[in-house]
CHARMM-style PDB file with segment names, atoms N, HN, CA, C and O in Angstrom:
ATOM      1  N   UNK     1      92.561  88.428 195.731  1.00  0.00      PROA
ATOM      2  CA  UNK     1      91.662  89.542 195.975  1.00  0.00      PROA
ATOM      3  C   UNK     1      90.233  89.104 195.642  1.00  0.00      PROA
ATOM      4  O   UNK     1      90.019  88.440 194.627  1.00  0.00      PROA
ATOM      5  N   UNK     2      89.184  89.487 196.535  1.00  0.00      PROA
ATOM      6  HN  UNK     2      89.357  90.027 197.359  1.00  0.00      PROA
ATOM      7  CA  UNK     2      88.092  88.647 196.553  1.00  0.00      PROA
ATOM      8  C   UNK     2      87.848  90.147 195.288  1.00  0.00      PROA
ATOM      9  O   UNK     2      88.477  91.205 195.315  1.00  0.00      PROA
ATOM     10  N   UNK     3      86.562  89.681 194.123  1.00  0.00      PROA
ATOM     11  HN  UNK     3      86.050  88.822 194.101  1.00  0.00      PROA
ATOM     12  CA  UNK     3      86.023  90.819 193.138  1.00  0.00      PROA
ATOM     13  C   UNK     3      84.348  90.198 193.343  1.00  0.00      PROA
ATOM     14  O   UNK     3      84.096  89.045 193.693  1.00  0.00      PROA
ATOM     15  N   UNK     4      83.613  90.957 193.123  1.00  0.00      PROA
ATOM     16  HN  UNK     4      83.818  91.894 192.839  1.00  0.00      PROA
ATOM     17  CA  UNK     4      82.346  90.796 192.107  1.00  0.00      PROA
ATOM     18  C   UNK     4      82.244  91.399 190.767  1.00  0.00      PROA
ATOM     19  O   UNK     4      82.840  92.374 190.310  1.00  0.00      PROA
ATOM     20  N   UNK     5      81.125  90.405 190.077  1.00  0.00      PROA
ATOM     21  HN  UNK     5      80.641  89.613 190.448  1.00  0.00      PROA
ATOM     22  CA  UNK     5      80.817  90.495 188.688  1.00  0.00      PROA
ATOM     23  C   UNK     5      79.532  91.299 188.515  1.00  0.00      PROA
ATOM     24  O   UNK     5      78.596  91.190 189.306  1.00  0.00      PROA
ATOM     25  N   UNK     6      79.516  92.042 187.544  1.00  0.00      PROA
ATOM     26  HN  UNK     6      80.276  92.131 186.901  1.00  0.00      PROA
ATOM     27  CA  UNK     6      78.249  92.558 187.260  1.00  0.00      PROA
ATOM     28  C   UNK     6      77.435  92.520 185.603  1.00  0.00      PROA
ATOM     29  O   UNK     6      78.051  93.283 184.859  1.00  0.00      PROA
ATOM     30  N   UNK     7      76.695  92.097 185.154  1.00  0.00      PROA
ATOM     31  HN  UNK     7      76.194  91.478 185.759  1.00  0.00      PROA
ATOM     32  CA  UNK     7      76.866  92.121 183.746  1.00  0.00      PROA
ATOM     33  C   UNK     7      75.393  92.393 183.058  1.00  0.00      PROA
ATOM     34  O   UNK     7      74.315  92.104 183.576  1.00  0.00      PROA
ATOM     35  N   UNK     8      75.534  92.834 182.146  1.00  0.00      PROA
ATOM     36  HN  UNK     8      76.410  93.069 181.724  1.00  0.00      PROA
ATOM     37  CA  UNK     8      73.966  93.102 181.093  1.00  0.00      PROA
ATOM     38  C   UNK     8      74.350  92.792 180.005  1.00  0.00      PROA
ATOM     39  O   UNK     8      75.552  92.688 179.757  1.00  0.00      PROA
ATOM     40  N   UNK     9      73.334  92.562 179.052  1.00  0.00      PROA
ATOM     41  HN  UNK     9      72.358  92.646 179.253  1.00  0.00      PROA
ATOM     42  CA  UNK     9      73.414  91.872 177.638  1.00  0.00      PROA
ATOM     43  C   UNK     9      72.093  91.709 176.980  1.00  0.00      PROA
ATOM     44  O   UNK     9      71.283  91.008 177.587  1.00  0.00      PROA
ATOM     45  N   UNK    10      71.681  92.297 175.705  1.00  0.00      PROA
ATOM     46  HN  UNK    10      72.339  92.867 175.212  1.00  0.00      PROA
ATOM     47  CA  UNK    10      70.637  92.468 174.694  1.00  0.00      PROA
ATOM     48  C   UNK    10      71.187  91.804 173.820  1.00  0.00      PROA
ATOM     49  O   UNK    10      72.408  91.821 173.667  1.00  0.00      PROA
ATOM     50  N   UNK    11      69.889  90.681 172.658  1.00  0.00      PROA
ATOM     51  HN  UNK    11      68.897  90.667 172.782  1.00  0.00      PROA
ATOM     52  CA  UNK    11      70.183  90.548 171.883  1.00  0.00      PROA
ATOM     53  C   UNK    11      68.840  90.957 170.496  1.00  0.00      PROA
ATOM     54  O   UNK    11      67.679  90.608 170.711  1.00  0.00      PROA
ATOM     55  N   UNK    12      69.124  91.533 169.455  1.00  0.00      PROA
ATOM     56  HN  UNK    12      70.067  91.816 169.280  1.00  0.00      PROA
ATOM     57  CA  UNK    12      68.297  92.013 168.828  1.00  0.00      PROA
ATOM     58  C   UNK    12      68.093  91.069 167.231  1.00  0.00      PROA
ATOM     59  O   UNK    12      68.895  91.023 166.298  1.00  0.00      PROA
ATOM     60  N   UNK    13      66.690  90.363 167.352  1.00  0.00      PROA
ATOM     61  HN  UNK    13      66.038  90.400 168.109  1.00  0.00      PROA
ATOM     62  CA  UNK    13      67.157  89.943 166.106  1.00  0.00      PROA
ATOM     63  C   UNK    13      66.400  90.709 165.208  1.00  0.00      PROA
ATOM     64  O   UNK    13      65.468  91.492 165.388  1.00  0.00      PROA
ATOM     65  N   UNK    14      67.011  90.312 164.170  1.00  0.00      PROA
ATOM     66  HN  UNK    14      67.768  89.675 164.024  1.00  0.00      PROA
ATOM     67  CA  UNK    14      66.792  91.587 163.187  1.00  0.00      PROA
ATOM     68  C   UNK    14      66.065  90.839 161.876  1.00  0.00      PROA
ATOM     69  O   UNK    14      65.404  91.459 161.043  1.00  0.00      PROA
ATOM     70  N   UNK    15      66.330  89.254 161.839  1.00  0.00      PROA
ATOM     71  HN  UNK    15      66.867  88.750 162.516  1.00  0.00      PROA
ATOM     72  CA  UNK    15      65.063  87.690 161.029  1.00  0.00      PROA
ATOM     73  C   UNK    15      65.161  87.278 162.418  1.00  0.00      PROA
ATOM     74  O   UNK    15      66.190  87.234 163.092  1.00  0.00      PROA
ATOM     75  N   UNK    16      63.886  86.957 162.801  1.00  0.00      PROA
ATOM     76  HN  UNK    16      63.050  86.993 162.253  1.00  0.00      PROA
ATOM     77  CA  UNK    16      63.312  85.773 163.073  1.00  0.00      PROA
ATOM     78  C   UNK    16      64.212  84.607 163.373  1.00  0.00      PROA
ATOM     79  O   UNK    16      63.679  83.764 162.652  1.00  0.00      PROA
ATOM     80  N   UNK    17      65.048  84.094 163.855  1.00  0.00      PROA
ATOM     81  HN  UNK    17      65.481  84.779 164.441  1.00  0.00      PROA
ATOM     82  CA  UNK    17      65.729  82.732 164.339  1.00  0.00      PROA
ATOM     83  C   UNK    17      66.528  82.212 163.283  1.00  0.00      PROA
ATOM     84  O   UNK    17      66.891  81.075 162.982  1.00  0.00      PROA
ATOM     85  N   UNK    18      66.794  83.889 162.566  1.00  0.00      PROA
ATOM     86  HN  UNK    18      66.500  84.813 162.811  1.00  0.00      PROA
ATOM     87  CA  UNK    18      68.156  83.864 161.773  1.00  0.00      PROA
ATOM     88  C   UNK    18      69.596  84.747 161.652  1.00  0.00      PROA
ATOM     89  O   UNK    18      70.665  84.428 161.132  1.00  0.00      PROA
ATOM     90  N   UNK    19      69.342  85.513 162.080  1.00  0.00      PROA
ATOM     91  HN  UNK    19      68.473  85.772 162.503  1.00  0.00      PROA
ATOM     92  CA  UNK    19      69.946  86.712 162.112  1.00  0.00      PROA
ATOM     93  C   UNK    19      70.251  87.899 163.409  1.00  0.00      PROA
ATOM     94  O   UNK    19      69.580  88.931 163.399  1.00  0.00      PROA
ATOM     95  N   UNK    20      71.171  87.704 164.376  1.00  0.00      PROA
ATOM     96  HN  UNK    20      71.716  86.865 164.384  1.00  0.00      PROA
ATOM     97  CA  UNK    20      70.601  88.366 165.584  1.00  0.00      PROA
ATOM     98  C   UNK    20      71.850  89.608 165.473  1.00  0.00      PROA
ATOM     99  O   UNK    20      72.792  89.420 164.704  1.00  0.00      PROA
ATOM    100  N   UNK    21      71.775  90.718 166.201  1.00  0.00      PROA
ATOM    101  HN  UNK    21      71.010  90.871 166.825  1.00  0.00      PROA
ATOM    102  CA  UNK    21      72.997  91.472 166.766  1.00  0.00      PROA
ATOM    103  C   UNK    21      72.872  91.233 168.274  1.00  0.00      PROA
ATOM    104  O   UNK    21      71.788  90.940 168.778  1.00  0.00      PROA
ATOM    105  N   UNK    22      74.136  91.377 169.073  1.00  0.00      PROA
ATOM    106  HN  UNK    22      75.017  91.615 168.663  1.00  0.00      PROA
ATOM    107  CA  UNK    22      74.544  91.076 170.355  1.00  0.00      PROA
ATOM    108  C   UNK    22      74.912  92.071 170.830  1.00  0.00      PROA
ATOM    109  O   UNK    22      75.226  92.810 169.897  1.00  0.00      PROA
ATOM    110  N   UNK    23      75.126  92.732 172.108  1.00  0.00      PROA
ATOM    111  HN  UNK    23      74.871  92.131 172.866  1.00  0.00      PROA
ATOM    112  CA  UNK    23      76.053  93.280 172.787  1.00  0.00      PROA
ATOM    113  C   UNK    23      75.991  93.171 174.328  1.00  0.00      PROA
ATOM    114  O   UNK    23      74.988  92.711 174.873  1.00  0.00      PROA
ATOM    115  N   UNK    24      77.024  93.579 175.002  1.00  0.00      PROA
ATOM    116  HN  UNK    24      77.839  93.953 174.560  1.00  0.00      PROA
ATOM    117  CA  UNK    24      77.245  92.873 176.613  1.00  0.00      PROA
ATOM    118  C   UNK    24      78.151  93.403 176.944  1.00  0.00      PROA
ATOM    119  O   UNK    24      79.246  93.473 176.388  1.00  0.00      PROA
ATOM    120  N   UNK    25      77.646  94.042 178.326  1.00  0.00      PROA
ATOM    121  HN  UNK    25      76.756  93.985 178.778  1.00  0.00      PROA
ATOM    122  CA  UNK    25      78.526  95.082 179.238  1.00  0.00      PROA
ATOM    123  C   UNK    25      79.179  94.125 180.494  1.00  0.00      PROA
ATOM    124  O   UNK    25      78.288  93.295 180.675  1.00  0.00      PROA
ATOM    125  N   UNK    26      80.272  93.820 181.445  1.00  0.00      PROA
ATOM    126  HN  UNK    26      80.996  94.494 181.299  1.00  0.00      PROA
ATOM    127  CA  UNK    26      80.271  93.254 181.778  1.00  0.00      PROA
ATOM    128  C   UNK    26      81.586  93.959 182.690  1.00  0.00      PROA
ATOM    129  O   UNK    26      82.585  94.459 182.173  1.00  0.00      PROA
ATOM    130  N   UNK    27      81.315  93.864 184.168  1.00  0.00      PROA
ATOM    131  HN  UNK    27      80.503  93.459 184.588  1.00  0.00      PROA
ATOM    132  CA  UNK    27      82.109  94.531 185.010  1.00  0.00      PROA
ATOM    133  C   UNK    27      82.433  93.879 185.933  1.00  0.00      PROA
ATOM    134  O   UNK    27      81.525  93.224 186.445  1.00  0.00      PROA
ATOM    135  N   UNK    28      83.978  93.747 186.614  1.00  0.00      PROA
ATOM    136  HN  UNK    28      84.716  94.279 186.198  1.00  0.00      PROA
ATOM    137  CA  UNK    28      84.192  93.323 187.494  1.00  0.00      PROA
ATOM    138  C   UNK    28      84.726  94.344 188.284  1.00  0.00      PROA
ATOM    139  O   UNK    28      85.022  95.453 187.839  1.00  0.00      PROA
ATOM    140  N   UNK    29      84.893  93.892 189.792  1.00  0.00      PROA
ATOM    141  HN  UNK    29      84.652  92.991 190.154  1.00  0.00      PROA
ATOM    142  CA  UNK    29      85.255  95.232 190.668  1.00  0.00      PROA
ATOM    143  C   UNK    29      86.053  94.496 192.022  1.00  0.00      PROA
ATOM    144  O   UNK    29      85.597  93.570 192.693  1.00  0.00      PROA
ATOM    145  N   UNK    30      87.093  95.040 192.173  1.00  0.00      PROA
ATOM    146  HN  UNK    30      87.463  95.792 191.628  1.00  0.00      PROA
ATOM    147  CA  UNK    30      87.800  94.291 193.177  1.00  0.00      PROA
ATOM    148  C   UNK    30      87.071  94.828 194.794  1.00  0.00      PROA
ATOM    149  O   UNK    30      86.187  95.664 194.978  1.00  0.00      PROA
ATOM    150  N   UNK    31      87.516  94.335 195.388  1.00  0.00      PROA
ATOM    151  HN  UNK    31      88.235  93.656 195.239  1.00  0.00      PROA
ATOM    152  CA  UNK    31      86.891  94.192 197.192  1.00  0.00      PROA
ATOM    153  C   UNK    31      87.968  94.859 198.257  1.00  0.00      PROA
ATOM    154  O   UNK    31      87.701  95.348 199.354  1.00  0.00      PROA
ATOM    155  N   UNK    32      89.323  94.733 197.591  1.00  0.00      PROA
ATOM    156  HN  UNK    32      89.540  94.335 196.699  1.00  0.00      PROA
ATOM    157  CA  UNK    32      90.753  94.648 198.250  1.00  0.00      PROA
ATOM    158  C   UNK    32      90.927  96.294 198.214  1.00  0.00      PROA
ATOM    159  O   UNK    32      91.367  96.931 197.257  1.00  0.00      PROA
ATOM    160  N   UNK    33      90.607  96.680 199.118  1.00  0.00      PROA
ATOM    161  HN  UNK    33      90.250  96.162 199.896  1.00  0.00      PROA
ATOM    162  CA  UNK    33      90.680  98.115 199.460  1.00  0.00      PROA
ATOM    163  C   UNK    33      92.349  98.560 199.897  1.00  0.00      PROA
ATOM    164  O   UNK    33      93.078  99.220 199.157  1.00  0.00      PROA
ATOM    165  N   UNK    34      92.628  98.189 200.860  1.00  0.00      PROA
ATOM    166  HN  UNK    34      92.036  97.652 201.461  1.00  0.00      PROA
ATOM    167  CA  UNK    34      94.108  98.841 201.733  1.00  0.00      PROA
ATOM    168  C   UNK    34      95.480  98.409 200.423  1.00  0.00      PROA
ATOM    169  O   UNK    34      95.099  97.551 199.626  1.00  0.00      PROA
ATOM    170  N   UNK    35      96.548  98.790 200.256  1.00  0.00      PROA
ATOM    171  HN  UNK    35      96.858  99.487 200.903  1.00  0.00      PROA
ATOM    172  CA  UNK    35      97.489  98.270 199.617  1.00  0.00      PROA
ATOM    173  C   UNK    35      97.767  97.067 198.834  1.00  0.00      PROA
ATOM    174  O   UNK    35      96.967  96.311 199.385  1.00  0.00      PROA
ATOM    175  N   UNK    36      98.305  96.395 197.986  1.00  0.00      PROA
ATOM    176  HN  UNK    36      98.955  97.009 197.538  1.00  0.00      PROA
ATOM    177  CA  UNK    36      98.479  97.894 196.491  1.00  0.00      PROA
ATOM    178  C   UNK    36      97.605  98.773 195.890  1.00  0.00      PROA
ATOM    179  O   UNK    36      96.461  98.340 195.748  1.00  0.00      PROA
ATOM    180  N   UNK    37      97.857 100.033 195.448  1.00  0.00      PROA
ATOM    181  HN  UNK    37      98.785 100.385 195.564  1.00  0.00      PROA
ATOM    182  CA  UNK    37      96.880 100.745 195.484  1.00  0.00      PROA
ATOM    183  C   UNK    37      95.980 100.467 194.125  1.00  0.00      PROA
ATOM    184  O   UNK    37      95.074 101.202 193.733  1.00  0.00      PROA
ATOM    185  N   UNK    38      96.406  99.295 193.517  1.00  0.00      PROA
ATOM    186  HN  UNK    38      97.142  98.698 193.836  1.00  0.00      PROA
ATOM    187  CA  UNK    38      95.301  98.408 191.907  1.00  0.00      PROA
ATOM    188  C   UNK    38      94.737  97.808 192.649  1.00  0.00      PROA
ATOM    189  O   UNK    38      95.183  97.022 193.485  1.00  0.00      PROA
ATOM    190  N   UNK    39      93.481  98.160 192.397  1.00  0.00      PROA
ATOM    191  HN  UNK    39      93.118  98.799 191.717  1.00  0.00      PROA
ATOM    192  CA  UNK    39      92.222  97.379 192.887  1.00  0.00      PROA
ATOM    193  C   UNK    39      91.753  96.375 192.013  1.00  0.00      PROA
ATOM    194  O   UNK    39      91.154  95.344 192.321  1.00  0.00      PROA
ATOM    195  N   UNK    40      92.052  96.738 190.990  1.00  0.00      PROA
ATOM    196  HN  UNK    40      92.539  97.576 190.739  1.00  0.00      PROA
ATOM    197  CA  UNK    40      91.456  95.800 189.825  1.00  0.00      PROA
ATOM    198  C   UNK    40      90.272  95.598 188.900  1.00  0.00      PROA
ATOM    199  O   UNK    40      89.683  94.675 188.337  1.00  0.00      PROA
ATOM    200  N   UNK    41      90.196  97.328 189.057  1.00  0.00      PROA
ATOM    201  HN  UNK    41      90.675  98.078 189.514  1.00  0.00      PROA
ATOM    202  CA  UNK    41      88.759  97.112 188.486  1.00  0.00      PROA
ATOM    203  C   UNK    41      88.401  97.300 187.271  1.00  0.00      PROA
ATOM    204  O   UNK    41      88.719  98.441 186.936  1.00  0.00      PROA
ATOM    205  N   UNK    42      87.707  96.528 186.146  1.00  0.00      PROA
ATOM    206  HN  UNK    42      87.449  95.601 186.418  1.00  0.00      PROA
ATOM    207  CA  UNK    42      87.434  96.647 184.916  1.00  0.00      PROA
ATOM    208  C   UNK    42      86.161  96.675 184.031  1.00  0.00      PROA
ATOM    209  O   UNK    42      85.348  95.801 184.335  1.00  0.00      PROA
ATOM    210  N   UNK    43      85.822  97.450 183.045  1.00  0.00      PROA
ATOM    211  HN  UNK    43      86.482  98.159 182.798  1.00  0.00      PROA
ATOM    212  CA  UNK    43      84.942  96.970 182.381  1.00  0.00      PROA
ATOM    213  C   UNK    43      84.967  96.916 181.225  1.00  0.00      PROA
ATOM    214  O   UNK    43      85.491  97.768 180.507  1.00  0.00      PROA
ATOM    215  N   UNK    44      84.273  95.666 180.756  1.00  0.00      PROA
ATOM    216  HN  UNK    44      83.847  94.974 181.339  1.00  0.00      PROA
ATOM    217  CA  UNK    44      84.640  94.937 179.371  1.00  0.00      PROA
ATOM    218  C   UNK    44      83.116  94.913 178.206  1.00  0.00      PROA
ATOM    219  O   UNK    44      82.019  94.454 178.523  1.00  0.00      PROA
ATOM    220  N   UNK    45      83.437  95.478 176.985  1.00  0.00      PROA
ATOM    221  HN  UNK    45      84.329  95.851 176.728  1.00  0.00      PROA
ATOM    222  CA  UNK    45      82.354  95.992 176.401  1.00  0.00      PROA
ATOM    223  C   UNK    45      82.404  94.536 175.167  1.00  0.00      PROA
ATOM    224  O   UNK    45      83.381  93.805 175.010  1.00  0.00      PROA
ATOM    225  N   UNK    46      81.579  94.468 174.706  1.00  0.00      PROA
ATOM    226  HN  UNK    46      80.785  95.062 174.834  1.00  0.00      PROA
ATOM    227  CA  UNK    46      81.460  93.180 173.758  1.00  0.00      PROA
ATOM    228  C   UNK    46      79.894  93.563 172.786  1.00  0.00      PROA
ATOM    229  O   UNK    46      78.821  93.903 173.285  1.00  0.00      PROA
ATOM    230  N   UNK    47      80.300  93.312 170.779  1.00  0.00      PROA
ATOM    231  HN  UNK    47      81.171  93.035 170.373  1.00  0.00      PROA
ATOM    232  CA  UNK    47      79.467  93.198 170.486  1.00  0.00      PROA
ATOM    233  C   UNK    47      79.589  92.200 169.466  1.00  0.00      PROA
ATOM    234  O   UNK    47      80.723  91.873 169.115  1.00  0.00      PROA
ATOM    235  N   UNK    48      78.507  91.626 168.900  1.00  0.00      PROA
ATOM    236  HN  UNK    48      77.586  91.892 169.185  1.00  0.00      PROA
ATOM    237  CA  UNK    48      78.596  90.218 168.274  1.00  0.00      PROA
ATOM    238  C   UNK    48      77.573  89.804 167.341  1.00  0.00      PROA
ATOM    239  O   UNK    48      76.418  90.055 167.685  1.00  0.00      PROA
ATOM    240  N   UNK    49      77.740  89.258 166.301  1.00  0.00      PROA
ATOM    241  HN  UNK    49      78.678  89.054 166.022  1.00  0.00      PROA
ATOM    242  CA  UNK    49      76.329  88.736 165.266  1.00  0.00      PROA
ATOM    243  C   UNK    49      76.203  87.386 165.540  1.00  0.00      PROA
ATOM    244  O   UNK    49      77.221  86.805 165.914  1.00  0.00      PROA
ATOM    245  N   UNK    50      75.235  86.800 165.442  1.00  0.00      PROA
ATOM    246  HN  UNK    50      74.407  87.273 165.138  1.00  0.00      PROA
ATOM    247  CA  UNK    50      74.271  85.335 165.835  1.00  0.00      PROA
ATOM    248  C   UNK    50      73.909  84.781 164.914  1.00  0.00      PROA
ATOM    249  O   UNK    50      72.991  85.427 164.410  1.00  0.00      PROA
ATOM    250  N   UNK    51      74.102  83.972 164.419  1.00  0.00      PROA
ATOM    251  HN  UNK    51      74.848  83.447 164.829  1.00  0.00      PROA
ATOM    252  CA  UNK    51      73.442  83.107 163.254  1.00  0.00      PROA
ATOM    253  C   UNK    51      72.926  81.897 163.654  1.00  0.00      PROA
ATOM    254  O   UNK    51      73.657  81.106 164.250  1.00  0.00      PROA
ATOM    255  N   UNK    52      71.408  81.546 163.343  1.00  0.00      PROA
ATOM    256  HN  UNK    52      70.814  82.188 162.858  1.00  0.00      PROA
ATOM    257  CA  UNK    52      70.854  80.564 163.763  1.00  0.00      PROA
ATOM    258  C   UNK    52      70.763  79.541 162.489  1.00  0.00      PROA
ATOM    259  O   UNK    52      70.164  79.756 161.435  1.00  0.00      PROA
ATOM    260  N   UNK    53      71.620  78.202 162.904  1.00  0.00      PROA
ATOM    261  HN  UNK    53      72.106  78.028 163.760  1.00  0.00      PROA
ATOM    262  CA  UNK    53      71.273  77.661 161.395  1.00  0.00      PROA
ATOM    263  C   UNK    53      71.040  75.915 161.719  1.00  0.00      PROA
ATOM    264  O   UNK    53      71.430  74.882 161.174  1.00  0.00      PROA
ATOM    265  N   UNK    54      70.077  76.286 163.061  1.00  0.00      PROA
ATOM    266  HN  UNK    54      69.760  77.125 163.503  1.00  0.00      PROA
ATOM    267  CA  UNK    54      69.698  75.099 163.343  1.00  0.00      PROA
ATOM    268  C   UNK    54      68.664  73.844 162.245  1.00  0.00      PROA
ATOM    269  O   UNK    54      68.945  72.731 161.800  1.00  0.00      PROA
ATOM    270  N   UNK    55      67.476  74.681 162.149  1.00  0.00      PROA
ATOM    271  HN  UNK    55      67.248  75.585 162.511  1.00  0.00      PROA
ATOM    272  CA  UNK    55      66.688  73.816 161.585  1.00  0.00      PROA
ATOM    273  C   UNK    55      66.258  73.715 159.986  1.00  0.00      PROA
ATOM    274  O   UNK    55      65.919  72.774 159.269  1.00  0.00      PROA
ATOM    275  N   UNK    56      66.508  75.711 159.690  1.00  0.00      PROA
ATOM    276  HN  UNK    56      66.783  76.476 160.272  1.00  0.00      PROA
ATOM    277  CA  UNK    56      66.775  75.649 158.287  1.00  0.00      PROA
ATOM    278  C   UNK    56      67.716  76.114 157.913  1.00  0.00      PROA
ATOM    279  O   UNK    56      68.339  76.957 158.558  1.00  0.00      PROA
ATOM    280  N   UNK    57      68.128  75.592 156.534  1.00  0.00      PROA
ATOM    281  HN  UNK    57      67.622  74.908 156.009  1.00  0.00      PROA
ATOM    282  CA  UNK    57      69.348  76.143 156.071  1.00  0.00      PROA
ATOM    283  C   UNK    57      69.211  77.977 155.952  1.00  0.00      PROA
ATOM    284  O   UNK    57      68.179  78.611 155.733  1.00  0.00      PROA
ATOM    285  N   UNK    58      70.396  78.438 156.141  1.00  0.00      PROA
ATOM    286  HN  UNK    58      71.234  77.922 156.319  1.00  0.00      PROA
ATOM    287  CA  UNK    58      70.821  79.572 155.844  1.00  0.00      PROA
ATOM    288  C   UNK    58      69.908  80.762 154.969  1.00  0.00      PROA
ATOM    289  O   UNK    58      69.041  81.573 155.296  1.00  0.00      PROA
ATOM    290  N   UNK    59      70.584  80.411 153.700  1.00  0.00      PROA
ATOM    291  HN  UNK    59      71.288  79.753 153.434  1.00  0.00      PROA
ATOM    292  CA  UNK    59      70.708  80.969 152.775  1.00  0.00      PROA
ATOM    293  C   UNK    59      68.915  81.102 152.332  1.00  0.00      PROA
ATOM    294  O   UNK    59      68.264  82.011 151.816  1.00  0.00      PROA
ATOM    295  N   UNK    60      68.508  79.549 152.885  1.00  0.00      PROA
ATOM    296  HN  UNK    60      69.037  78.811 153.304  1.00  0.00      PROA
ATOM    297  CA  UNK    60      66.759  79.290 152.423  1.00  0.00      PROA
ATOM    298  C   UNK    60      66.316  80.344 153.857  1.00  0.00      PROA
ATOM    299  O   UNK    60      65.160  80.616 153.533  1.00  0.00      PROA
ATOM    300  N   UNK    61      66.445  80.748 154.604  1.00  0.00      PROA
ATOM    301  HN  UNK    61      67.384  80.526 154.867  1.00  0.00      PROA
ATOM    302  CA  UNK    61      65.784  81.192 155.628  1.00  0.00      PROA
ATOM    303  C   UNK    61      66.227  82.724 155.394  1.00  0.00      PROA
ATOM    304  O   UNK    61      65.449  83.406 156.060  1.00  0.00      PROA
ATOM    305  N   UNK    62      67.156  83.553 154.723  1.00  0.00      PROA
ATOM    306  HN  UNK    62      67.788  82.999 154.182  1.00  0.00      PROA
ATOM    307  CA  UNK    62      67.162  84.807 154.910  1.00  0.00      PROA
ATOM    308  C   UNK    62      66.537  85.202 153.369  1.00  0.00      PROA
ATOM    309  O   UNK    62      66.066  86.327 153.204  1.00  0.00      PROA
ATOM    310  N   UNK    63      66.559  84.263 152.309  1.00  0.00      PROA
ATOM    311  HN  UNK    63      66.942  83.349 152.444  1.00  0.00      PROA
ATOM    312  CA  UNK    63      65.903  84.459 150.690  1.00  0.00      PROA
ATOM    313  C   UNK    63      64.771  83.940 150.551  1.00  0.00      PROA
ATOM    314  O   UNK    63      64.080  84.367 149.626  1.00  0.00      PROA
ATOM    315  N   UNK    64      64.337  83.070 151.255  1.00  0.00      PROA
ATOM    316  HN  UNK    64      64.898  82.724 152.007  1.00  0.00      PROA
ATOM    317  CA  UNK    64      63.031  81.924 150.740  1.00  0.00      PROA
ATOM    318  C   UNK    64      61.720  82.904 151.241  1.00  0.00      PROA
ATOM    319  O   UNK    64      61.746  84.064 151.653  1.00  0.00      PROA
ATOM    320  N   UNK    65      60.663  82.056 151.059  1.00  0.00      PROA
ATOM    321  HN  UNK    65      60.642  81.114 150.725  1.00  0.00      PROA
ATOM    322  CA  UNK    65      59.602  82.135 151.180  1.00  0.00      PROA
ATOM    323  C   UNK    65      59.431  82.219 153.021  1.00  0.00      PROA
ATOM    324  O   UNK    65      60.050  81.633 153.909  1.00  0.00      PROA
ATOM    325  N   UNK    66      58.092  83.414 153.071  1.00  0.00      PROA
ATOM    326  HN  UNK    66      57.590  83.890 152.349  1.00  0.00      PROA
ATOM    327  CA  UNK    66      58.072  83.372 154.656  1.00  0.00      PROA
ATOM    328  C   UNK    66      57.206  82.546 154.854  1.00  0.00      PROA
ATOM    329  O   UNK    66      56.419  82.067 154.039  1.00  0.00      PROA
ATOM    330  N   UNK    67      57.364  82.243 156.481  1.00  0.00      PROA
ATOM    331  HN  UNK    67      58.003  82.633 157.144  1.00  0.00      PROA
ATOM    332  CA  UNK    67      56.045  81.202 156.882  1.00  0.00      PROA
ATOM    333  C   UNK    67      55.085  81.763 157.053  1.00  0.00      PROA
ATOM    334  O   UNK    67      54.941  82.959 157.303  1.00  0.00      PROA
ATOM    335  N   UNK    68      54.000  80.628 156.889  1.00  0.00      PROA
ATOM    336  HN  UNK    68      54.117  79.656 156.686  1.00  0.00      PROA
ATOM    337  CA  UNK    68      52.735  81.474 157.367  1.00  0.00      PROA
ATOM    338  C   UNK    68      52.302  81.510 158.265  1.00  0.00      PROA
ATOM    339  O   UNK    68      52.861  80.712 159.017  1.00  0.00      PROA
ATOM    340  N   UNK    69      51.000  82.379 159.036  1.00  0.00      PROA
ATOM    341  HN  UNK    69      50.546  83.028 158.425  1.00  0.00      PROA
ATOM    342  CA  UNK    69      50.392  82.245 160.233  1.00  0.00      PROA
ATOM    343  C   UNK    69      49.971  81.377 160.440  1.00  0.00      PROA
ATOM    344  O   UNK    69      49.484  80.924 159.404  1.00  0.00      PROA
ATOM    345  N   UNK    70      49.788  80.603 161.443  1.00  0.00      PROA
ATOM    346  HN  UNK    70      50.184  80.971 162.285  1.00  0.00      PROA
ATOM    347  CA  UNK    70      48.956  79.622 161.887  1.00  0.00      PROA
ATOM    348  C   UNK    70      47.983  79.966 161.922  1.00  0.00      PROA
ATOM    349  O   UNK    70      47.124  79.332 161.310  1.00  0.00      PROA
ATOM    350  N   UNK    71      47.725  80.833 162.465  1.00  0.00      PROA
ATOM    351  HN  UNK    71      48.423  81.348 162.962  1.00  0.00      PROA
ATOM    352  CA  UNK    71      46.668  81.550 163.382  1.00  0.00      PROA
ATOM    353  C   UNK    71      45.885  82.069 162.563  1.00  0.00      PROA
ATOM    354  O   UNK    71      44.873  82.503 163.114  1.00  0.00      PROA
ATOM    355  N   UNK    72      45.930  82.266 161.074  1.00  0.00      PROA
ATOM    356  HN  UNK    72      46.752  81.914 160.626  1.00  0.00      PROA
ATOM    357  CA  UNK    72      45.110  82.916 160.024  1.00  0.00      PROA
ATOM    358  C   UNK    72      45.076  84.560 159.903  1.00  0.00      PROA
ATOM    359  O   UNK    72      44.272  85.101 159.144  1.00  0.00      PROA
ATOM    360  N   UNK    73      46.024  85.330 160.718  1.00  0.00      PROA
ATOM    361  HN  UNK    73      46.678  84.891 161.335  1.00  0.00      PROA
ATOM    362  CA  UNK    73      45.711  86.594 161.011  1.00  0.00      PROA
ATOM    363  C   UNK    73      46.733  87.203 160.185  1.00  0.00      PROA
ATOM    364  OT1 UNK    73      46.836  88.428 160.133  1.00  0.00      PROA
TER     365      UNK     73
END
């Protein structure tokens, strides 16, 4: 059965390139109209936390000291 996809998704961080919330709507929909009468159609809800712990550690990036402006402002 041929379907299309449809999907949206926000992510909110809540630090700076430490800390994010997720969520994502995501629908598929079948094409196959005439018999059986399941088309197949669904939608799938999703939510999720993000942790960025690329460049600084953790624990130093949600307790430590903030950075400063560059920019002087």
């Amino acid at each position: 059965m041929a379907t299309f996809h449809l999907g949206f998704g926000a992510q909110w961080w809540l630090k700076e390139e430490v800390f994010a919330l997720n969520i994502q709507t995501i629908g598929k929909f079948g094409l196959h109209v005439q018999p059986p009468a399941r088309i197949g159609n669904l939608i799938h809800y999703s939510a999720g936390v993000c942790l960025y712990y690329g460049r600084v550690p953790l624990f130093r990036a949600l307790f430590g000291p903030r950075r400063r402006n560059p920019y002087g402002n």
